[in-house]
N, CA, C and O of each residue as an XYZ file, in Angstrom:
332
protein
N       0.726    -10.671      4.997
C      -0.241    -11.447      4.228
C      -1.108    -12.242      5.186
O      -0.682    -12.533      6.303
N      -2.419    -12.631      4.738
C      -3.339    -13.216      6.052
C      -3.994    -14.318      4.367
O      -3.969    -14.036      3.169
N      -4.459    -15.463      5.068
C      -4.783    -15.936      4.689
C      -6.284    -16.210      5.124
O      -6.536    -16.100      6.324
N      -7.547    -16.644      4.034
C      -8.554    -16.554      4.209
C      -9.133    -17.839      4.402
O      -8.469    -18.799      4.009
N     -10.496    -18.095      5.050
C     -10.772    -19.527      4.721
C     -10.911    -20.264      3.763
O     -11.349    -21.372      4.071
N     -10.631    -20.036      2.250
C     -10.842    -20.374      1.104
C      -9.115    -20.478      0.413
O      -8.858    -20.719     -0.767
N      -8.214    -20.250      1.392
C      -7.143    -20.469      0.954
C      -6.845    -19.438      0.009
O      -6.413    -19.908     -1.043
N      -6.922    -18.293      0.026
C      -7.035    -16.816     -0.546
C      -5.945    -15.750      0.176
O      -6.025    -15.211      1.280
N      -5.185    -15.675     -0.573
C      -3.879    -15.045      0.114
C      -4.192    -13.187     -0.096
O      -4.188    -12.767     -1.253
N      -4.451    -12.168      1.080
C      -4.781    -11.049      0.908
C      -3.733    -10.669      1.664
O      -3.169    -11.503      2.372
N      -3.246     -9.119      1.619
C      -2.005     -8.327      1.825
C      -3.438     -7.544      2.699
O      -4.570     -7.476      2.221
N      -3.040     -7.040      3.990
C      -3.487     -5.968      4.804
C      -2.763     -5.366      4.859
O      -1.729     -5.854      5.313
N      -2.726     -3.877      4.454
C      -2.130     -2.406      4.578
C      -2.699     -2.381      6.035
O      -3.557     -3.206      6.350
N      -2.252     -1.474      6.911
C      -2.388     -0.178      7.561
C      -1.112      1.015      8.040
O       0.105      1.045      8.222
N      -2.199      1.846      8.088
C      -0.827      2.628      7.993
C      -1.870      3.362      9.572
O      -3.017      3.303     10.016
N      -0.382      4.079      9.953
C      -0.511      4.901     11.478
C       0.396      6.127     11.290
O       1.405      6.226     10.592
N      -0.251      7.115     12.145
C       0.511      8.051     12.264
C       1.031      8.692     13.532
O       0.304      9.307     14.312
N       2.562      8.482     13.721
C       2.793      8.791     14.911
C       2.962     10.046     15.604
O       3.865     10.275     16.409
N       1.942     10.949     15.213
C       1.411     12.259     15.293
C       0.135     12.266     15.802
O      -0.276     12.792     16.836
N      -0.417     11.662     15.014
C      -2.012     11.324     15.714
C      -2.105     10.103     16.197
O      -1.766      9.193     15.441
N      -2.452      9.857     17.190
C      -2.393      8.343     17.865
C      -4.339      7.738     17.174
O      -4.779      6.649     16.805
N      -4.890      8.989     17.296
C      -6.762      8.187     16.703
C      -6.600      7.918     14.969
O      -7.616      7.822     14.280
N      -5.410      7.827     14.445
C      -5.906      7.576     13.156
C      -5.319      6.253     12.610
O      -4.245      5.864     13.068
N      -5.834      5.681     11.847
C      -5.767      4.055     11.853
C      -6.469      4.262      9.865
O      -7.602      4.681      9.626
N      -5.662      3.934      8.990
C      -6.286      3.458      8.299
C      -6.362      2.253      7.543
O      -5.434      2.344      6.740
N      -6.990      1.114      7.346
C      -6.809     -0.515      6.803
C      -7.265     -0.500      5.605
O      -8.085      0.300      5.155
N      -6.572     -1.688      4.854
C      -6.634     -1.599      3.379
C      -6.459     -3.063      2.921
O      -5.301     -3.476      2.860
N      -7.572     -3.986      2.558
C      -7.365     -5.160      2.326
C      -6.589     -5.324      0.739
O      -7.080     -4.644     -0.162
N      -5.916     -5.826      0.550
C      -5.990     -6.388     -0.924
C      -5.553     -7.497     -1.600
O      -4.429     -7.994     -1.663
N      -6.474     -7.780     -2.038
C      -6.774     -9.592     -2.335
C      -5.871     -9.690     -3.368
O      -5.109     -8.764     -3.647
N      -5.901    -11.026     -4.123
C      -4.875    -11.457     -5.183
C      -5.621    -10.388     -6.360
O      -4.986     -9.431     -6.804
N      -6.994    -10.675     -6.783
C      -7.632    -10.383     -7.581
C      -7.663     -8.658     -7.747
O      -7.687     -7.997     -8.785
N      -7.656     -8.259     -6.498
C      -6.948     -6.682     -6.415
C      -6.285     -6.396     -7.114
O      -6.401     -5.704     -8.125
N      -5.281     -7.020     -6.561
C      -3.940     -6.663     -6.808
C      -3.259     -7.064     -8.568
O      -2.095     -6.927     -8.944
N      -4.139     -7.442     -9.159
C      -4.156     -8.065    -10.720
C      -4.822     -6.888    -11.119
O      -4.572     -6.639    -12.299
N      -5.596     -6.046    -10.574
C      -6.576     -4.852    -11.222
C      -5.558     -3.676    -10.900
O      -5.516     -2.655    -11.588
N      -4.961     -3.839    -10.096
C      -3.828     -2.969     -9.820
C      -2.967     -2.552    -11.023
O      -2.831     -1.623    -11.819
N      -2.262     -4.233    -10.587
C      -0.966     -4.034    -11.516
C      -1.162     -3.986    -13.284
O      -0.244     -4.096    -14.096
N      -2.818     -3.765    -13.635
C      -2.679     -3.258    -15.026
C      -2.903     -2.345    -14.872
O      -2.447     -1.627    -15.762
N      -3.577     -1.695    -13.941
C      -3.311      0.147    -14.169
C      -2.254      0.495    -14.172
O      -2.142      1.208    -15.169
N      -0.831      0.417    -13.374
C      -0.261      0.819    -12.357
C       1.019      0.163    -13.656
O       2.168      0.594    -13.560
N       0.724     -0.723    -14.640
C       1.499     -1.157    -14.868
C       2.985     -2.179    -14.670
O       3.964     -2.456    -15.363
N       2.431     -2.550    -13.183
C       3.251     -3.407    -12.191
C       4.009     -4.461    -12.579
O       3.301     -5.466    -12.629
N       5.153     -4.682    -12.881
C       6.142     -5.785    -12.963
C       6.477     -6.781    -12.474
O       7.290     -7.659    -12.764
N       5.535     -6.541    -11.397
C       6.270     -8.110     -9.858
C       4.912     -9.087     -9.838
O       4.037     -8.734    -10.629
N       4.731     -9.844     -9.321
C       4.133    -10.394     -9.243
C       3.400    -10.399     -7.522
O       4.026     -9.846     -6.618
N       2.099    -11.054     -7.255
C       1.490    -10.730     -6.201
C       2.489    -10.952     -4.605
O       2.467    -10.177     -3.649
N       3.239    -12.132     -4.711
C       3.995    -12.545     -3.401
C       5.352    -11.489     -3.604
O       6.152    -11.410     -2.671
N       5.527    -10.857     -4.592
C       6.903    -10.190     -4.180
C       6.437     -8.529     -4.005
O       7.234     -7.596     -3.905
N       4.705     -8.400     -3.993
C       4.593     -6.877     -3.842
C       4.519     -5.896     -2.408
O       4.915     -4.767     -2.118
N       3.585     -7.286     -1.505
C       4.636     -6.376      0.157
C       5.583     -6.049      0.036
O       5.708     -4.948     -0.499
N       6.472     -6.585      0.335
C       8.081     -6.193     -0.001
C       8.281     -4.995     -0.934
O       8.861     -4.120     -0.290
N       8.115     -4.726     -1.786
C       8.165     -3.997     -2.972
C       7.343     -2.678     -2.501
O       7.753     -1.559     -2.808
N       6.579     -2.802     -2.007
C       5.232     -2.017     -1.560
C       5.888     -1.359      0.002
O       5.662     -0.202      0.359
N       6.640     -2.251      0.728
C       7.322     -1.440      1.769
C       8.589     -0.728      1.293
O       9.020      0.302      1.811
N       9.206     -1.437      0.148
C      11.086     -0.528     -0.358
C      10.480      0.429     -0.634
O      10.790      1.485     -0.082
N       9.417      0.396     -1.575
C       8.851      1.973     -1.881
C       8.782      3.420     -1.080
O       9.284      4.528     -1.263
N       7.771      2.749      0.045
C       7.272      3.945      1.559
C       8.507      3.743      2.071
O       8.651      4.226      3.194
N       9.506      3.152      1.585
C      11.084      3.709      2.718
C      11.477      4.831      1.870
O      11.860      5.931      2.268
N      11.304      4.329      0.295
C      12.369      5.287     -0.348
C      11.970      6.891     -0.369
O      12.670      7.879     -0.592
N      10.289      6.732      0.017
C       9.620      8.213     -0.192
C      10.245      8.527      0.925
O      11.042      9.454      0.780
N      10.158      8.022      2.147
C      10.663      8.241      3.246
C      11.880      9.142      3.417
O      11.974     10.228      3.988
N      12.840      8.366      2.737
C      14.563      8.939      2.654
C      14.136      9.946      2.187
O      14.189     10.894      2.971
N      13.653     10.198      1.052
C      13.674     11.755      0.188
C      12.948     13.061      0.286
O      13.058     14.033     -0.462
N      11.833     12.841      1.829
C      11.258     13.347      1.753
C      11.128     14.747      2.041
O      10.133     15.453      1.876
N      12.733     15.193      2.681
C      13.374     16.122      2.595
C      13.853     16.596      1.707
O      14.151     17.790      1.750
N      14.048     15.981      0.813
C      15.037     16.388     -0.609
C      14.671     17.554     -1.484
O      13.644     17.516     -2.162
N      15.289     18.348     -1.489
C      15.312     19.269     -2.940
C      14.253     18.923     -3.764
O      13.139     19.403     -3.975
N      14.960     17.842     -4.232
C      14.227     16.852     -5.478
C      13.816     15.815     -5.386
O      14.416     15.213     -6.276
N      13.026     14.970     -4.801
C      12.728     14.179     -4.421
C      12.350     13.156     -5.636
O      11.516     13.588     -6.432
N      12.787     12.056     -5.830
C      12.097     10.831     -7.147
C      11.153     10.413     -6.858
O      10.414     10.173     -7.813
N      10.542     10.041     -5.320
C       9.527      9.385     -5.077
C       8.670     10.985     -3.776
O       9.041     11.982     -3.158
N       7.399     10.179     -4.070
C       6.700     10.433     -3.124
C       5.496      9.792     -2.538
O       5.199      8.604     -2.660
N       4.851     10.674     -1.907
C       3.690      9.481     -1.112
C       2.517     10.723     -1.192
O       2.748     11.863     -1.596
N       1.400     10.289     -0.778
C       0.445     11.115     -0.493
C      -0.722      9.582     -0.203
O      -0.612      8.526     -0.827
N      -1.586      9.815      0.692
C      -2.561      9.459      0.872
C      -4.078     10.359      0.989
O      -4.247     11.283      1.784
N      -5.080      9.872      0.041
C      -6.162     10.454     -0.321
C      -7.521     10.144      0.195
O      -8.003      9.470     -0.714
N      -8.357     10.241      1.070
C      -9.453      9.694      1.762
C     -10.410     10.351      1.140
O     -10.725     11.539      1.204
N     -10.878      9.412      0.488
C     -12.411      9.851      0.090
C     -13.744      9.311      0.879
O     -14.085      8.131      0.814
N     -14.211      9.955      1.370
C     -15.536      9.611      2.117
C     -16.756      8.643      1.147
O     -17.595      9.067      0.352
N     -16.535      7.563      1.470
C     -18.124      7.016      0.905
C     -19.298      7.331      1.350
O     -19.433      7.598      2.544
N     -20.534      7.367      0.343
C     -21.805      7.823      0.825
C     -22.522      6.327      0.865
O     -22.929      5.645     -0.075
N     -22.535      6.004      2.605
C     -23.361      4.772      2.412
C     -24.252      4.622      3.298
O     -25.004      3.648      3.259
């Protein structure tokens, strides 16, 4: 979590891949995000307990990602903006 000059508590994602050393991707998300989130997404926790929650997750895809059957998974999707 990083805090802003306005006293604005935002969660920075990044994620790396230790396959490709040039890829880097960052992902801010503010309180107000993360409220647009959790009604899509249907989210149960609240904003300070979703790092946490947000890392048990990418472990658990992690463990399974070998599995037969896996319960969780991951995928990341890059869409190119036209700007």
């Amino acid at each position: 979590l990083t805090t802003t000059p306005v006293h604005r508590k935002d969660l920075l994602v990044k994620l790396t891949d230790d396959t490709d050393p040039y890829f880097l991707f960052t992902l801010p998300i503010s309180e107000e995000d993360f409220q647009s989130l959790k009604v899509q997404q249907g989210l149960l926790i609240d904003f300070a307990s979703f790092p946490q929650k947000f890392i048990d997750l990418l472990n658990l895809c992690s463990l399974e990602q070998d599995s037969d059957n896996p319960r969780y998974g991951q995928m990341l999707i890059a869409i190119k903006s036209e700007s």
